[in-house]
C-alpha positions as CSV (number, residue, x, y, z in Angstrom):
1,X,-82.9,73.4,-106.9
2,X,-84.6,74.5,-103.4
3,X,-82.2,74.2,-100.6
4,X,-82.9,71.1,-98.7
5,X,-82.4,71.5,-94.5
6,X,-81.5,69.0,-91.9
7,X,-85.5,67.6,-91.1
8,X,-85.4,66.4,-94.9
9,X,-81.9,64.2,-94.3
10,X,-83.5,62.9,-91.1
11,X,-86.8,62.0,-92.6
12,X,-85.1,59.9,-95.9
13,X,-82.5,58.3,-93.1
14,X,-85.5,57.5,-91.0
15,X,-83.2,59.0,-88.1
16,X,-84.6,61.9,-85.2
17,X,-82.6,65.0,-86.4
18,X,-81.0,65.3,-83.1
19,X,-79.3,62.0,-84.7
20,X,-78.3,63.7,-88.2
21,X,-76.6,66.5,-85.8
22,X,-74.6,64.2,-84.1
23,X,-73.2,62.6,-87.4
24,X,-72.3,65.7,-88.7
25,X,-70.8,67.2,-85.5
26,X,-69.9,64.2,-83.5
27,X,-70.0,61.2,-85.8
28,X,-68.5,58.7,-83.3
29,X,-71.1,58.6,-80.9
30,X,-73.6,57.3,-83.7
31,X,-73.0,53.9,-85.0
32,X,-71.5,53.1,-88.7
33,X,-74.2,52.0,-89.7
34,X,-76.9,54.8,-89.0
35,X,-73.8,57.3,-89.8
36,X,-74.0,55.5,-93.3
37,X,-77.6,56.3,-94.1
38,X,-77.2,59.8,-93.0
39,X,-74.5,60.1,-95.2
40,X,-76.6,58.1,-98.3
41,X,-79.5,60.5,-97.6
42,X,-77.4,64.0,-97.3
43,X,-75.7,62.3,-101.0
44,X,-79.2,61.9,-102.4
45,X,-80.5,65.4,-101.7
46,X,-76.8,67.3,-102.2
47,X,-77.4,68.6,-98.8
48,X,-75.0,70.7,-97.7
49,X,-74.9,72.0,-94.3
50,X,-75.3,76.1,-93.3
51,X,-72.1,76.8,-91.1
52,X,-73.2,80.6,-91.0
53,X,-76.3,79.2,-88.7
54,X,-74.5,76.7,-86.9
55,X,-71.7,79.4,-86.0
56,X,-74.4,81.6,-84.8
57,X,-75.6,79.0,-82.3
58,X,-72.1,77.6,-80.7
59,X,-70.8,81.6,-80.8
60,X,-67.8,80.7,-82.6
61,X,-66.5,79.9,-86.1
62,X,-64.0,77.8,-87.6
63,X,-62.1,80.6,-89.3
64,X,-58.7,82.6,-88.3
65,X,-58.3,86.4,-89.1
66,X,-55.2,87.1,-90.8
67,X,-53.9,90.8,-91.1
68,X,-50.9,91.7,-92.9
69,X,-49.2,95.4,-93.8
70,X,-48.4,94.2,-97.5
71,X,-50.2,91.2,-99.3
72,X,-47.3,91.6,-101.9
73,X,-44.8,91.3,-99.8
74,X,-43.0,87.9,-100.0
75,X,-42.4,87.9,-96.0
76,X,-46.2,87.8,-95.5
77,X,-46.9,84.7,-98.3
78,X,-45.2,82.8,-96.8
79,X,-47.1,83.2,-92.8
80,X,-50.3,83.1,-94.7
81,X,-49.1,79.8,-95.9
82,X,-47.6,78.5,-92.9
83,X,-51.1,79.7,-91.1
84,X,-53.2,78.2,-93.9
85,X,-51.4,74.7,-93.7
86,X,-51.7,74.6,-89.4
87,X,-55.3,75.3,-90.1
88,X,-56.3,72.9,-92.6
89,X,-54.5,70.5,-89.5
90,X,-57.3,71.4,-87.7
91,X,-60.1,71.6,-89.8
92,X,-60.4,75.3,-90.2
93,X,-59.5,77.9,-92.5
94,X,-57.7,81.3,-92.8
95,X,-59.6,84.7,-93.9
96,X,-56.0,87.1,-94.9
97,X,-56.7,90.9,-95.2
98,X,-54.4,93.0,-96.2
99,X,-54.4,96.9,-94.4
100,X,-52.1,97.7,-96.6
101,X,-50.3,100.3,-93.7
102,X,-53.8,101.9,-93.1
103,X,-54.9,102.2,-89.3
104,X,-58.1,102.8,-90.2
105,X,-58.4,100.2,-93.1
106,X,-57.1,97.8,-90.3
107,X,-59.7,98.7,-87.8
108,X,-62.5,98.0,-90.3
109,X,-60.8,94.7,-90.9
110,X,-60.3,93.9,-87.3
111,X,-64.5,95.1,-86.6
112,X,-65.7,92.6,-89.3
113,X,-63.5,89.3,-87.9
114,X,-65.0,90.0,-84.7
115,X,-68.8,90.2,-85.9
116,X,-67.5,87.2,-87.8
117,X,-66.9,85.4,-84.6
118,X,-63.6,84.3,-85.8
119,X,-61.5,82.1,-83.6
120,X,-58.9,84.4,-83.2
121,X,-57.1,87.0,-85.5
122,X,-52.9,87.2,-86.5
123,X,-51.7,90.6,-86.9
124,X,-48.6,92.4,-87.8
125,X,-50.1,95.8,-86.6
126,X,-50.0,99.3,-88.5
127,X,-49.0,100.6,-85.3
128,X,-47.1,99.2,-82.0
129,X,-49.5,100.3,-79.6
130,X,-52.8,99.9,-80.5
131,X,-55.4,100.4,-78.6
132,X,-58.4,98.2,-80.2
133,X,-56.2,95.6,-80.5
134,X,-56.2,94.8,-76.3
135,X,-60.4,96.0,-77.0
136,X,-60.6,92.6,-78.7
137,X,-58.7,90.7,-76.5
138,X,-60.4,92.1,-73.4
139,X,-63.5,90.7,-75.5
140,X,-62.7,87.8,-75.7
141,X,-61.0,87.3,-79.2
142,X,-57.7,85.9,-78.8
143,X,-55.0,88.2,-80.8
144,X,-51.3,86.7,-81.4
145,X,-48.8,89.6,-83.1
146,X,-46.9,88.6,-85.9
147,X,-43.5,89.5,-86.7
148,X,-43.9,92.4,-83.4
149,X,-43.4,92.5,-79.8
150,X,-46.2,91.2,-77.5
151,X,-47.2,94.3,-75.6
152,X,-50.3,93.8,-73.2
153,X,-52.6,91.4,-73.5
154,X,-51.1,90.1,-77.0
155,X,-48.7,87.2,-77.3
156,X,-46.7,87.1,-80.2
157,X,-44.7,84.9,-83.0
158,X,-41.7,87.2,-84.4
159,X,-37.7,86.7,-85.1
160,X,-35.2,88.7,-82.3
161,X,-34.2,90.7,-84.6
162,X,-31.3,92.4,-82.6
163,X,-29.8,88.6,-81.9
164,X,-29.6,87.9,-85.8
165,X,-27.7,91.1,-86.1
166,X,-25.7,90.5,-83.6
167,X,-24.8,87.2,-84.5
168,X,-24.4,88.2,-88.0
169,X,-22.2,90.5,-86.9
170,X,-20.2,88.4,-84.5
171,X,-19.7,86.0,-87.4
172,X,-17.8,88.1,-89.9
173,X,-15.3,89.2,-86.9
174,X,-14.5,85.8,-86.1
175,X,-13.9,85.5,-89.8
176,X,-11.2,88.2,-89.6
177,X,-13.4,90.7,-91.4
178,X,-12.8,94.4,-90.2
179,X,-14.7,96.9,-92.5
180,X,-18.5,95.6,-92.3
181,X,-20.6,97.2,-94.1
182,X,-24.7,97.0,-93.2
183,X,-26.8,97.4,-96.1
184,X,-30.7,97.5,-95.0
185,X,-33.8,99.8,-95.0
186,X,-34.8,103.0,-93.5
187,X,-33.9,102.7,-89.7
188,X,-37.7,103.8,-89.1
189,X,-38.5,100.3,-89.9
190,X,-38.0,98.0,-86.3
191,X,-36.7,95.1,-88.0
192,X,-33.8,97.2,-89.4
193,X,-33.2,99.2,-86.5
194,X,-32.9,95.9,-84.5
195,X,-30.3,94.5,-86.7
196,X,-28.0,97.3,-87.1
197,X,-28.2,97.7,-83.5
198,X,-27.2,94.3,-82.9
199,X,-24.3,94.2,-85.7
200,X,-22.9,96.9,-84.1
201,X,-22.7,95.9,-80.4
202,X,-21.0,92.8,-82.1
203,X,-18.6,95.3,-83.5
204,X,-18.2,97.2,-81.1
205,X,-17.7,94.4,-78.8
């Protein structure tokens, strides 16, 4: 079946296509009515509209970059979801990729979101400071960290990592514990640096 275009909806509506454009982009300017038979004649021909070209002409699409260090990792299905379900709010949708701990895998992930025209892109980065990441924000792609500390131009959504520890901490003394024991991974990792440094200013406290 040949792809029908927007001039064949407007002709079998017997609308202007500026009209069929309206109902599909701003449907309450154009009466119920004439929003009906646009809707009858895109049913009829199973039109169905190209949102490549339309994001080429308003510069912008209706999709969200999401990058994550680990797709397996439990931590990161549920922000994907979390991002997925805000989108869907807003009539948009989430493209994840995973750079799997690879700068240079997350580079080529962060170069095709921006030729995608994406409306912005979430990241937990590879690495703290990187530089391409203030690049697209200087560009005009808006760039929100994930689980890391805002540096630059970056805002970011992440846990205080060093206040849970230290709350944590201050918990089991209150409790009348003594001999605490912290259990996490390799201190290399900021999240569990953080905490152990919080648990023990509580302890030492």
């Amino acid at each position: 079946m040949a792809t029908r275009n927007i001039k064949e909806v407007a002709q079998l509506a017997r609308v202007s296509v500026g009209t069929v454009s309206n109902v599909l982009n701003r449907p309450e300017i154009v009466s119920p009515a004439t929003r009906e038979r646009v809707f009858e004649a895109i049913k009829k021909l199973g039109f169905v509209r190209n949102e490549v070209a339309r994001h080429l002409r308003v510069g912008r699409s209706r999709t969200v970059g999401l990058v994550v260090l680990d797709v397996s990792n439990p931590f990161f299905v549920d922000v994907a979801q979390g991002a997925e379900s805000v989108a869907d709010d807003h009539d948009s949708m989430v493209v994840l990729c995973n750079s799997a701990g690879d700068p240079g895998r997350e580079r080529r992930h962060l170069d095709q979101l921006e030729q995608q025209r994406v409306m912005g892109i979430l990241i937990t980065p590879v690495e703290m400071e990187s530089p391409w990441l203030e690049e697209l924000a200087a560009r005009g792609t808006p760039v929100v960290l994930v689980d890391s500390p805002a540096t630059g131009l970056q805002c970011s959504v992440a846990v205080d990592d060093r206040l849970g520890g230290q709350i944590a901490g201050a918990h089991l003394i209150e409790r009348g514990h003594r001999r605490i024991m912290f259990v996490g991974g390799p201190t290399s990792i900021r999240q569990v640096a953080d905490r152990h440094a919080g648990i023990s200013g509580a302890v030492a406290a």
